[in-house]
Backbone as CSV, one residue per row, in Angstrom:
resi,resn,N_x,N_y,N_z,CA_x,CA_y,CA_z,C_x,C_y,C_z
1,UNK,45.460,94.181,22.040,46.236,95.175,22.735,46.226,94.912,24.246
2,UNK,45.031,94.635,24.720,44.988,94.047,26.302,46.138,92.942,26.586
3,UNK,46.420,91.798,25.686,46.802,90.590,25.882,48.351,92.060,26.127
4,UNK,48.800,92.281,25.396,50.628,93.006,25.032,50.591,93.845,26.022
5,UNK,49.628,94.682,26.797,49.491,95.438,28.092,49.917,94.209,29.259
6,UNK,48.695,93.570,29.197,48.844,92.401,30.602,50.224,91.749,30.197
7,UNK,51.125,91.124,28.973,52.180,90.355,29.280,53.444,90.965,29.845
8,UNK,53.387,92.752,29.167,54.464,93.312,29.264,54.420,93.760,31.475
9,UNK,52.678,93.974,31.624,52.789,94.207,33.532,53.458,93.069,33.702
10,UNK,53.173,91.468,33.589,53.666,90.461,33.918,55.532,90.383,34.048
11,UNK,55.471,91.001,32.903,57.322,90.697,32.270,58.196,92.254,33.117
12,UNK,57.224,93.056,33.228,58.523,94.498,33.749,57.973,95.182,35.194
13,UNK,56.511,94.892,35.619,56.469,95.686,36.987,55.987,94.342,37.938
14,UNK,57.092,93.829,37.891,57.080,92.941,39.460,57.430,93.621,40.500
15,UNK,56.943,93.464,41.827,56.657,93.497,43.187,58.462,93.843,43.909
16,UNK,59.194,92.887,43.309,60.347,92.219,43.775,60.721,92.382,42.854
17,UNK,62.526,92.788,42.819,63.572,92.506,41.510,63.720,90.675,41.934
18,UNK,64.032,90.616,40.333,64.354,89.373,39.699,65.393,89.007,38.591
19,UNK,66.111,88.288,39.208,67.412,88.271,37.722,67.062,86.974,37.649
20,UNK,66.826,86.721,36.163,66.668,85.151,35.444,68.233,84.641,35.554
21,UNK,68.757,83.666,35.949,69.996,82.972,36.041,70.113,81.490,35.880
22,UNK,69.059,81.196,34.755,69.294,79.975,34.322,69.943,79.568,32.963
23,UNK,71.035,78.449,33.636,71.564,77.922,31.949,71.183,78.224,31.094
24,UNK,69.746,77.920,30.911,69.018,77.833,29.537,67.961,79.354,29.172
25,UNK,68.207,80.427,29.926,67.832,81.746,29.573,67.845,81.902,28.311
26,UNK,67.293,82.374,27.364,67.630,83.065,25.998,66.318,82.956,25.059
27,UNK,66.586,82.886,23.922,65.491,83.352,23.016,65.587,82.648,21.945
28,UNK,64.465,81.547,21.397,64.612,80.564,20.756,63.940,80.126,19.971
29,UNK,64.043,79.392,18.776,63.186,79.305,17.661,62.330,77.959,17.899
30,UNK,61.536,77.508,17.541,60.543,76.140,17.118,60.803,75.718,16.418
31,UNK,60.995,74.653,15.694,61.175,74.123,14.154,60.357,72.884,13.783
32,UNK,59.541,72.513,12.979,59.172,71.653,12.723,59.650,70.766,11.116
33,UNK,60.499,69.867,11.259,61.548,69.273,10.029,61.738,70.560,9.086
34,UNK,62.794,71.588,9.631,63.379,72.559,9.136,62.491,73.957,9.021
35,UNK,61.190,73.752,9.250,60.220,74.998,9.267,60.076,75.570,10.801
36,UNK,60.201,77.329,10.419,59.570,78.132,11.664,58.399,77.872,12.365
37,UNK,58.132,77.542,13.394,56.866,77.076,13.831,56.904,78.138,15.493
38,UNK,57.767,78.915,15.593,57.077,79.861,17.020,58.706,80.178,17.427
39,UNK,58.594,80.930,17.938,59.993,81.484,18.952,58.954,81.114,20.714
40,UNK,60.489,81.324,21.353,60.153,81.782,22.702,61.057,82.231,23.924
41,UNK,60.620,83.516,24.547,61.597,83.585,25.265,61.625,83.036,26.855
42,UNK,62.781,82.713,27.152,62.801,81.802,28.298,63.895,82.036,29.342
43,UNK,63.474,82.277,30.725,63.824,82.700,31.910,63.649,81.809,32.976
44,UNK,64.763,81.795,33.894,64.964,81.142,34.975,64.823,81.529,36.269
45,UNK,64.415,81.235,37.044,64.774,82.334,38.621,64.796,81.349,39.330
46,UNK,65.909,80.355,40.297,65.652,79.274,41.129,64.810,77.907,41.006
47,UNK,65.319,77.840,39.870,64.868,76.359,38.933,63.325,76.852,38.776
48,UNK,62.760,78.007,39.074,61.552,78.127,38.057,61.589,78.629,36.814
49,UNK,61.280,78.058,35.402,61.051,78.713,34.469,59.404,79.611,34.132
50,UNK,59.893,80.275,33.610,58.752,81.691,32.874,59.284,81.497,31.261
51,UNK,58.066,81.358,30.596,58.480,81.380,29.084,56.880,82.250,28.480
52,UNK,57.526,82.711,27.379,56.674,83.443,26.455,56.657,83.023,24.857
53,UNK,55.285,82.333,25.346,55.537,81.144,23.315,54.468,82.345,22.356
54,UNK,55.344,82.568,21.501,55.417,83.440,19.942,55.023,82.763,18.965
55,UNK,53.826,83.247,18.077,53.781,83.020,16.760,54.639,83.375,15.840
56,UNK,54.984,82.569,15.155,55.827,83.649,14.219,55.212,84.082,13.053
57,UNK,53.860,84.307,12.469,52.963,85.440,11.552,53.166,86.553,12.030
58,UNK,53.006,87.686,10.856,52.922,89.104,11.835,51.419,89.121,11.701
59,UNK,50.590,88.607,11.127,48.760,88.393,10.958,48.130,87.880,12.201
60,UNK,49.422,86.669,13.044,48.525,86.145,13.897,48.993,86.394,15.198
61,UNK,48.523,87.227,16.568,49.070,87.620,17.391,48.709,86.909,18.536
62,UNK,49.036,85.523,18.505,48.780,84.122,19.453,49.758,84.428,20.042
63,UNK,49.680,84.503,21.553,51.191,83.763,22.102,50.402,83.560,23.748
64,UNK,51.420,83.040,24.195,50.436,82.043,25.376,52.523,82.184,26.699
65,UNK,51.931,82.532,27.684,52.602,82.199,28.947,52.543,81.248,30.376
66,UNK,53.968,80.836,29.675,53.858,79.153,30.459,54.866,79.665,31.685
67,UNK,54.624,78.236,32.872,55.290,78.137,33.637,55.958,76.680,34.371
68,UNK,56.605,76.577,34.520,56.983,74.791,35.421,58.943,74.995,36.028
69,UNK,58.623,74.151,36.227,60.159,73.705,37.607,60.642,72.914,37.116
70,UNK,62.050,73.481,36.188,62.940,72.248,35.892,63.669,71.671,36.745
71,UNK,63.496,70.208,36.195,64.743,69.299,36.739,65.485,68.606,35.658
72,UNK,66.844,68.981,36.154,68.029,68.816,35.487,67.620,69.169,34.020
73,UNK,68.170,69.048,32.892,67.756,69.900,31.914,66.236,69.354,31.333
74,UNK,65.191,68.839,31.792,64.042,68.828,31.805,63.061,69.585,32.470
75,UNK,61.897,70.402,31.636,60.817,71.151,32.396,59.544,70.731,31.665
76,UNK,58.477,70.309,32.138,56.829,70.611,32.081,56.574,71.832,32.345
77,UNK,56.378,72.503,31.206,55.232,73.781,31.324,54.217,73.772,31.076
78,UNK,53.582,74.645,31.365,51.932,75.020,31.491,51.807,76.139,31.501
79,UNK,50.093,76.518,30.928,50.073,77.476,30.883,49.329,78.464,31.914
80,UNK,49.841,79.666,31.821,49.548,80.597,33.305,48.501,81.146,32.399
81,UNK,48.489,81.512,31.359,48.097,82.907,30.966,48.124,82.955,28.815
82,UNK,46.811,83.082,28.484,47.012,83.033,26.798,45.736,82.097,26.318
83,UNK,45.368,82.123,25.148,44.542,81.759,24.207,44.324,80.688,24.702
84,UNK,44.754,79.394,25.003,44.962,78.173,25.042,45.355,77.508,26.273
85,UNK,45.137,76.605,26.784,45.995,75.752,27.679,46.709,74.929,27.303
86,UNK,47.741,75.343,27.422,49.036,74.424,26.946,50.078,73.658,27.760
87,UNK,50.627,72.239,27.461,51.419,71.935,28.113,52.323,71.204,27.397
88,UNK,53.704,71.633,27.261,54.675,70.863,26.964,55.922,71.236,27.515
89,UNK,56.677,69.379,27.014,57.680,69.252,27.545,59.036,69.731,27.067
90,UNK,60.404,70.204,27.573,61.277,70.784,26.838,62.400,70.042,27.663
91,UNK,63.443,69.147,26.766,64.415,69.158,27.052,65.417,69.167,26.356
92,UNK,66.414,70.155,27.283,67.380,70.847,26.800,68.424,69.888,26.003
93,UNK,69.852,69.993,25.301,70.748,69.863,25.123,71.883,69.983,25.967
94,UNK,72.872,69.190,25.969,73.872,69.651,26.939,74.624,70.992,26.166
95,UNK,74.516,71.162,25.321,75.455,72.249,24.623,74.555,73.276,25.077
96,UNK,73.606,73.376,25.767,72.602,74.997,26.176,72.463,75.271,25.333
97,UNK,72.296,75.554,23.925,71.957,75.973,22.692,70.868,75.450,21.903
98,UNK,70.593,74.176,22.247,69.691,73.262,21.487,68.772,72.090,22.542
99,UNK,67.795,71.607,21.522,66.714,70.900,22.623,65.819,70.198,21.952
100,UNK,64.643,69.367,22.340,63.227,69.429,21.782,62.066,69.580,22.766
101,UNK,61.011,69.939,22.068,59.854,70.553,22.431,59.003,68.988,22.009
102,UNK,58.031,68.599,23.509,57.071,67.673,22.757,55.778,68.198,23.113
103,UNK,54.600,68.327,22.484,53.694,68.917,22.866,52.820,68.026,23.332
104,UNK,52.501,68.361,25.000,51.797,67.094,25.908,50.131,67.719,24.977
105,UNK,49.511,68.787,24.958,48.457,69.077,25.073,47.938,70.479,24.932
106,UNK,46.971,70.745,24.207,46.723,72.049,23.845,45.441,71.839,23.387
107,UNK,44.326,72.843,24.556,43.225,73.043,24.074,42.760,74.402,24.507
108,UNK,41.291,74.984,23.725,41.280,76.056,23.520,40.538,76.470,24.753
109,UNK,40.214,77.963,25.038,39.547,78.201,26.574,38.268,78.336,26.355
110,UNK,37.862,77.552,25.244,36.267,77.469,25.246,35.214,76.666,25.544
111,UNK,35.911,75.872,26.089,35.540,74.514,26.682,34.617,73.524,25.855
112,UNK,34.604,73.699,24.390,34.600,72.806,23.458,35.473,72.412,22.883
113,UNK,35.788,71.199,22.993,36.995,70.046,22.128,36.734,70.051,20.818
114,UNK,35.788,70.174,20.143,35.660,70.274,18.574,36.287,71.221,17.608
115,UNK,36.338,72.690,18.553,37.273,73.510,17.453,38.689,73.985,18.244
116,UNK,39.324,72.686,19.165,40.661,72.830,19.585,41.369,73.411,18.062
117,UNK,41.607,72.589,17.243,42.364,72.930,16.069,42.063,74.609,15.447
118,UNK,41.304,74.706,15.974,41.015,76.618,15.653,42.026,77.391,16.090
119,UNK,42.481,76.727,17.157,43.597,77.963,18.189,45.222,77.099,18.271
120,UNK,44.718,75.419,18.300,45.733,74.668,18.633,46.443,74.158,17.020
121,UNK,47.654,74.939,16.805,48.145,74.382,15.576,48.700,73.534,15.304
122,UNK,48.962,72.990,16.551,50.421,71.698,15.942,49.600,70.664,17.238
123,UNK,49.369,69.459,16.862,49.199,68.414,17.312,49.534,67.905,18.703
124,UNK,48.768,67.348,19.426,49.507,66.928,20.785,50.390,65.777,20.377
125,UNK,51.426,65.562,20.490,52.622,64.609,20.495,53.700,64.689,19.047
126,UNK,53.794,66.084,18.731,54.225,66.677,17.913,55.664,67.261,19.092
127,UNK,56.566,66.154,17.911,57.928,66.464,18.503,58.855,68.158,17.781
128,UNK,59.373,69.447,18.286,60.045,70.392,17.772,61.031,70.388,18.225
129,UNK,61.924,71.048,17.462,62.868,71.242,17.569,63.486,72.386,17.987
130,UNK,64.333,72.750,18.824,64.131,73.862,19.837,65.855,74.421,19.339
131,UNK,66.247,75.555,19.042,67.537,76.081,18.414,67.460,77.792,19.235
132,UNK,68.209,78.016,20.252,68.557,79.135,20.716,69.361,80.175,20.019
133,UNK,69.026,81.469,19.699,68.576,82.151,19.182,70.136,83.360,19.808
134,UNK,69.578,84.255,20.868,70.247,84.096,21.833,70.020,84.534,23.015
């Protein structure tokens, strides 16, 4: 309940108004060779992106908030905030609708490498498939 308190201060009582106005704004699925593997929603403000990566279990309430500076329809994110430190890469489609996700890296905040796979589900260099939603 703390984590859905702190994302929603993050996401609705900023300091400053903010309108996301990037191409690639919207809300989007994961896929791994045709399987659900996470949504996420994704915002722009002056070539910075803000994203919010989703489990898709209703059992498992993982989700992790990234951040990075695209260039041209390429961004490195990282993570600000969530279970894990995460970093991957996303590039877009020219149609804005579609993309892939490669996952640089994901480990857990416990600072043992042995039970990464406890928190980290999908592999570092695990290519997804990224399908906007809307």
């Amino acid at each position: 309940m703390k984590r859905i308190m702190t994302a929603l201060a993050l996401l609705f009582f900023t300091t400053s108004t903010a309108h996301a106005a990037g191409p690639f704004d919207g809300i989007y699925a994961f896929n791994f060779n045709g399987i659900l593997t996470g949504y996420a929603s994704i915002h722009e403000n002056n070539g910075v992106i803000i994203a919010v990566v989703l489990e898709p279990s209703p059992s498992d309430s993982t989700w992790e908030a990234v951040r990075g500076t695209r260039n041209g329809n390429i961004v490195r994110l990282s993570s600000i905030f969530g279970t894990v430190d995460l970093v991957i890469d996303i590039t877009f489609n020219g149609d804005n609708s579609t993309g892939t996700v490669v996952l640089i890296s994901c480990t857990d905040n416990d600072n043992d490498p042995s039970n990464d796979s406890d928190n980290c589900d999908i592999p570092a260099g695990t290519t997804l498939g990224l399908t906007k939603i809307f």
